[in-house]
C-alpha positions as CSV (number, residue, x, y, z in Angstrom):
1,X,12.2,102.6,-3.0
2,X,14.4,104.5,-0.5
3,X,17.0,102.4,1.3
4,X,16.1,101.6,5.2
5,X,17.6,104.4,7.2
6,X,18.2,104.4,11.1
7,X,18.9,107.4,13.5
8,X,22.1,107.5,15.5
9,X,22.4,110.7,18.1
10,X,20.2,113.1,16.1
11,X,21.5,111.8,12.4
12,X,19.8,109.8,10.3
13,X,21.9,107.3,8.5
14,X,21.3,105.5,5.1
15,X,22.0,101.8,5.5
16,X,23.3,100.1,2.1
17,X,21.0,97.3,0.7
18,X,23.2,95.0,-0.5
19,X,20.8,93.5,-3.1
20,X,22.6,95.3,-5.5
21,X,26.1,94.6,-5.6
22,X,24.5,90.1,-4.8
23,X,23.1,90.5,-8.3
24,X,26.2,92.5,-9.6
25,X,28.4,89.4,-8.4
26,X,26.0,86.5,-9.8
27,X,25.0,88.5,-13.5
28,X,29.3,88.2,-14.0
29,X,29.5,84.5,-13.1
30,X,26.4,83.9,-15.0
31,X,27.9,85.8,-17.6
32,X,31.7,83.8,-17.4
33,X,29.6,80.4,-17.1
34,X,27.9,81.0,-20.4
35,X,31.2,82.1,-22.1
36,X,32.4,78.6,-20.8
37,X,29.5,77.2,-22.3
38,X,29.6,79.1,-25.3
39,X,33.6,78.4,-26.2
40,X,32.8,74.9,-25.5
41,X,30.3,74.5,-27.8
42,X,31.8,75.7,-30.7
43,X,34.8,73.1,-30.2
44,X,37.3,76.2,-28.2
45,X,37.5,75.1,-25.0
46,X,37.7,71.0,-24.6
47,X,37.5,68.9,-22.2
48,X,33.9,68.2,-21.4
49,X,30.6,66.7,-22.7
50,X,29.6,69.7,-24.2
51,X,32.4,70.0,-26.5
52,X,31.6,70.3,-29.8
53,X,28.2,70.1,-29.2
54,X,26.1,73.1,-31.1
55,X,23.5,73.4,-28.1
56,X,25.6,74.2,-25.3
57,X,26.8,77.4,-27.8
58,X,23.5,78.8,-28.0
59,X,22.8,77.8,-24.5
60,X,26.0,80.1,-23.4
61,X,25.0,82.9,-25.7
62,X,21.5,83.4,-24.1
63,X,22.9,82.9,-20.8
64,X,25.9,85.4,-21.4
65,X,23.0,87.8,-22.9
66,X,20.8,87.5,-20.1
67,X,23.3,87.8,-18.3
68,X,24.5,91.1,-19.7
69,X,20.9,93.1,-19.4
70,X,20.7,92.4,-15.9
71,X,24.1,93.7,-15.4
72,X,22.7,96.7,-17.2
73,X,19.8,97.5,-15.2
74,X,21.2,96.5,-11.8
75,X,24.5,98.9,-12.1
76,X,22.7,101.8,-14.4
77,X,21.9,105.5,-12.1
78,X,18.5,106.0,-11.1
């Protein structure tokens, strides 16, 4: 889909949709949460509930993997 464009004094401007650099910005703090997550759980990082705990690992991998294919589709060329 084509972004919006609007027409100032006989030329047409593209306006930027903004959409992609919101999910640009939350797929990398998705993706540092779950490497939070992930060093915690395998006893790295301590300091919380979750250290130590094998479940908050796997939790931060799929969430830093998730994480990662978003990133991919949002920033590759069309």
């Amino acid at each position: 889909m084509p972004a919006p464009c609007a027409e100032y004094n006989g030329v047409i401007i593209q306006r930027r949709v903004p959409m992609k650099a919101t999910i640009t910005v939350v797929s990398i703090l998705v993706f540092l949460s779950g490497l939070v997550w992930f060093l915690q759980g395998i006893n790295i990082l301590p300091g919380s509930f979750m250290t130590g705990d094998p479940q908050w690992a796997v939790n931060g991998a799929i969430a830093m993997g998730v994480s990662a294919v978003v990133f991919y589709f949002v920033r590759r060329r069309k």
